[in-house]
Backbone as JSON, one array per atom type, in Angstrom:
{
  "sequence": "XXXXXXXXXXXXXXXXXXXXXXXXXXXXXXXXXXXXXXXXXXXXXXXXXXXXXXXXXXXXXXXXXXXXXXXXXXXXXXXXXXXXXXXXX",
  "N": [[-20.48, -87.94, -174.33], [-21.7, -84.85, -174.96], [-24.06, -82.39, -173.12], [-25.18, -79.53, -172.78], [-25.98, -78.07, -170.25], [-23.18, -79.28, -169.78], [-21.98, -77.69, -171.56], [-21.82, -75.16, -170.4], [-21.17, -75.63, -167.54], [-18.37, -76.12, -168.5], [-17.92, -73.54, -169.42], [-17.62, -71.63, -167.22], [-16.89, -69.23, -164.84], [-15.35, -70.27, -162.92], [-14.05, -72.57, -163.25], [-12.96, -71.7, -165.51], [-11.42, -70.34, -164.4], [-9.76, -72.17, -162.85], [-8.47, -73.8, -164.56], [-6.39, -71.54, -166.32], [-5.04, -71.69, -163.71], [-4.17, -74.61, -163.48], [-2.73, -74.66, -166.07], [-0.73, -72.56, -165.01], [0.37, -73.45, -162.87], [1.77, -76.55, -164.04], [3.74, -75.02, -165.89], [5.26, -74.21, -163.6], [6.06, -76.21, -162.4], [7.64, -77.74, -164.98], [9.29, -75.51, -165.07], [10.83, -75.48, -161.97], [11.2, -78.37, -162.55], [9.61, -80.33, -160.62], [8.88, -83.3, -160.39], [9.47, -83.91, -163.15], [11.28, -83.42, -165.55], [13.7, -80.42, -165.99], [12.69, -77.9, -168.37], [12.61, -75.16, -169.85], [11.57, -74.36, -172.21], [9.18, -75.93, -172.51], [7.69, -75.01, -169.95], [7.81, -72.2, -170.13], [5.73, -72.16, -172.16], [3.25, -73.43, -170.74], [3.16, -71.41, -168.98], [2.65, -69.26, -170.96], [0.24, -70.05, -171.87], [-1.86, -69.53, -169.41], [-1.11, -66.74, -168.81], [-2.93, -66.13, -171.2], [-5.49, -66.9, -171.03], [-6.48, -66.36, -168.43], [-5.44, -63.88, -167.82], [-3.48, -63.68, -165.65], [-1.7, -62.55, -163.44], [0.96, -63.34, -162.77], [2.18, -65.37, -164.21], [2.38, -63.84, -166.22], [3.94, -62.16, -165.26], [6.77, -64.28, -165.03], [6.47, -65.48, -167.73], [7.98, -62.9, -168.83], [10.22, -62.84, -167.07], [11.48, -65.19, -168.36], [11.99, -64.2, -171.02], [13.48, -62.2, -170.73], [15.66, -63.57, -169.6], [16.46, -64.88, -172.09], [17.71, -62.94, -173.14], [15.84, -61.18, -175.03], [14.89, -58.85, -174.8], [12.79, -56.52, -175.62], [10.7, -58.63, -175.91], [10.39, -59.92, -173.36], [9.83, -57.01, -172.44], [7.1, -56.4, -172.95], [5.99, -58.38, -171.5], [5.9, -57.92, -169.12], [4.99, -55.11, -168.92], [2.19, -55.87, -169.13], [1.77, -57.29, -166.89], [2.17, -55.29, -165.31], [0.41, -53.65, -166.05], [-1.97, -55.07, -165.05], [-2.1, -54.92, -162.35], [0.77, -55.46, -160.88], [3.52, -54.21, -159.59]],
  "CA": [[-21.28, -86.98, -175.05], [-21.92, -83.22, -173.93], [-25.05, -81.92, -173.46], [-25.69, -77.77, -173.12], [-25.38, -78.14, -169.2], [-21.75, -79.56, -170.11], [-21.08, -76.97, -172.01], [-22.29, -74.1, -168.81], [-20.13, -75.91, -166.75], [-16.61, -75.34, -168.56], [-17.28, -71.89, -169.68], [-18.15, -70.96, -165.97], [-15.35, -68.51, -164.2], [-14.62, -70.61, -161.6], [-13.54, -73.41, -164.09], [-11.93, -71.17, -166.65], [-9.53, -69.76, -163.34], [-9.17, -73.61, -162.61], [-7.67, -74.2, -165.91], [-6.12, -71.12, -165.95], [-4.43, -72.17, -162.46], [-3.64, -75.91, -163.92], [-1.63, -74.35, -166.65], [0.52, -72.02, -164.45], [1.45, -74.84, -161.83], [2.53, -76.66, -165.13], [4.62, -73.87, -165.72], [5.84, -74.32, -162.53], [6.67, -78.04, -162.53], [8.68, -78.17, -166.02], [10.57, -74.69, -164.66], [11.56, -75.87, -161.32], [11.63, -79.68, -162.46], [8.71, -81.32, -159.94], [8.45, -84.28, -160.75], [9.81, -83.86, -164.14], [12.85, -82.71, -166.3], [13.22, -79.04, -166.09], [12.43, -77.14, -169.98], [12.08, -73.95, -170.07], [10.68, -73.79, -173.16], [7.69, -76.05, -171.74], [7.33, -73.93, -168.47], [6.93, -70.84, -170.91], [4.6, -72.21, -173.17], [2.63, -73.14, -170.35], [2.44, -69.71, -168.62], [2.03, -68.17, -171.38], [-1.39, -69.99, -171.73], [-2.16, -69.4, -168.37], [-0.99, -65.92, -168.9], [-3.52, -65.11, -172.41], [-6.65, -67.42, -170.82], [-7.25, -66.03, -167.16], [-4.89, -62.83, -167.34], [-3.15, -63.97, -164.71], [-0.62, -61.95, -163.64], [2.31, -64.32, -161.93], [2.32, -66.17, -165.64], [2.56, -62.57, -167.29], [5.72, -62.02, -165.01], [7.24, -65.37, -165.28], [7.03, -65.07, -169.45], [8.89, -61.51, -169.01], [11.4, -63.62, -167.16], [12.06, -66.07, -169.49], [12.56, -63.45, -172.35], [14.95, -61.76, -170.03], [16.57, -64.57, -169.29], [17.47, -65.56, -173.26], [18.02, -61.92, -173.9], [15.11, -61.24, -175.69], [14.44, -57.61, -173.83], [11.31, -56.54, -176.35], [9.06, -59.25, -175.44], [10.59, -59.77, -171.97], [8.84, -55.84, -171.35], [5.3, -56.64, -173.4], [4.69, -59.51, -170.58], [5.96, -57.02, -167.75], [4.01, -54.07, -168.69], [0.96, -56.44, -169.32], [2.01, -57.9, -165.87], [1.91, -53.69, -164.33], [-1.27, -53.33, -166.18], [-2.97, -55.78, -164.39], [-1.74, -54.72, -160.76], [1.96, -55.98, -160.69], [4.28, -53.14, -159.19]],
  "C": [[-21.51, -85.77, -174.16], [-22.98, -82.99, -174.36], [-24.9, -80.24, -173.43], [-25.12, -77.69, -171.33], [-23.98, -78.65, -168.88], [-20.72, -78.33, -169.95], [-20.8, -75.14, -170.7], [-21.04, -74.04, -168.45], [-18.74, -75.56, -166.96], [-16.81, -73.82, -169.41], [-17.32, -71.4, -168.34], [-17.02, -70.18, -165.8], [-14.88, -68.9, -163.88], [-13.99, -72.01, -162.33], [-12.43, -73.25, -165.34], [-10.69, -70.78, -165.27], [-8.83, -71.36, -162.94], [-8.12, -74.14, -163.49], [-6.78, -73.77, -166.0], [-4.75, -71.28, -164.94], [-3.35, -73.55, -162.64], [-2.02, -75.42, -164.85], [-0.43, -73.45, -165.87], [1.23, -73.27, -163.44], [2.53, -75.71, -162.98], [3.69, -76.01, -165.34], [5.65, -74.29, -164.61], [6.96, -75.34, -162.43], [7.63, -78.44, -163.64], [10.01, -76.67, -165.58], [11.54, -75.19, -163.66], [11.99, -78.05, -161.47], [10.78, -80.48, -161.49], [8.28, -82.12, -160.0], [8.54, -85.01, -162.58], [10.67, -83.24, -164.41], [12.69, -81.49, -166.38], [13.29, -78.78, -167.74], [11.8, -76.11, -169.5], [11.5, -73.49, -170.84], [8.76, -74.62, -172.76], [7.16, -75.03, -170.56], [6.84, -72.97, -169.41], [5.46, -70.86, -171.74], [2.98, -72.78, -172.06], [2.41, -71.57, -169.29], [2.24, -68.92, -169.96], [0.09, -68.85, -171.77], [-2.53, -69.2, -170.52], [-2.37, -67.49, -168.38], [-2.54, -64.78, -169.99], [-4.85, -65.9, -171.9], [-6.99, -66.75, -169.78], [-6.13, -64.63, -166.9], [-4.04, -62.99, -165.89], [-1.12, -63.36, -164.44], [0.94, -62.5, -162.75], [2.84, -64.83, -163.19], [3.0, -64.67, -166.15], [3.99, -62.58, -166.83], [6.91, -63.43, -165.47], [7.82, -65.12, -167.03], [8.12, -63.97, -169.19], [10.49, -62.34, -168.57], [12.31, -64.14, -167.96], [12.65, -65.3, -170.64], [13.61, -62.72, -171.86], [15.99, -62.35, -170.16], [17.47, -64.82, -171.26], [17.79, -64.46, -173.82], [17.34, -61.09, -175.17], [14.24, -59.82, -174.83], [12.97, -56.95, -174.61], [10.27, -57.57, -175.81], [9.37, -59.7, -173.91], [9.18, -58.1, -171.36], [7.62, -55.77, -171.89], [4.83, -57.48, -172.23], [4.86, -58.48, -169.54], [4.93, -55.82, -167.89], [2.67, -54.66, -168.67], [0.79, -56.77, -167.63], [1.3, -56.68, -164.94], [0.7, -53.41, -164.69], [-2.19, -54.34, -165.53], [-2.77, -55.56, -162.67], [-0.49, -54.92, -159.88], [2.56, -54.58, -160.58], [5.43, -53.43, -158.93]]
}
C-alpha cells in the first residue's frame, strides 16, 4: 500500500533522474547485448523513454542514431536537434 510520503518519494528529482538513468543503461544493455540478445528496437524504445522522462541528452543522441542508422533521416534530426538544444554540440 502507498501512503502520500510514498508518493513524495517517487516524484522527487533525484528518483525521477534514477529512473531516467535505469532506462538509458537498458538502452545500453539490449544495444550492445550485456547480458542479453542485442535488439535495437528494444535499446530504442528504451532511450527514448529515458530520452522524453529526464531530457537526457545521451538517449536524445542515441535515438537520432538509430533513425540514422535505418535511414529514417527526419526523425534521426528531431532527436539531434533536441539533443543540441539541450547542450549537445
Amino acid at each position: 500500500m502507498c501512503n502520500s510520503s510514498d508518493t513524495k518519494i517517487a516524484n522527487s528529482p533525484g528518483i525521477q533522474q534514477f529512473i531516467t538513468d535505469c532506462n538509458f543503461n537498458l538502452g545500453q544493455m539490449f544495444q550492445f547485448g550485456y547480458g542479453v540478445e542485442r535488439d535495437s528496437k528494444l535499446s530504442v524504445k528504451y532511450y527514448k523513454r529515458a530520452a522524453m522522462m529526464g531530457k537526457h541528452v545521451k538517449a536524445y543522441q542515441k535515438c537520432g542514431d538509430y533513425y540514422y542508422s535505418i535511414n529514417d533521416k527526419r526523425s534521426a534530426m528531431t532527436f539531434y536537434r533536441k539533443a543540441a538544444e539541450l547542450g549537445d554540440l
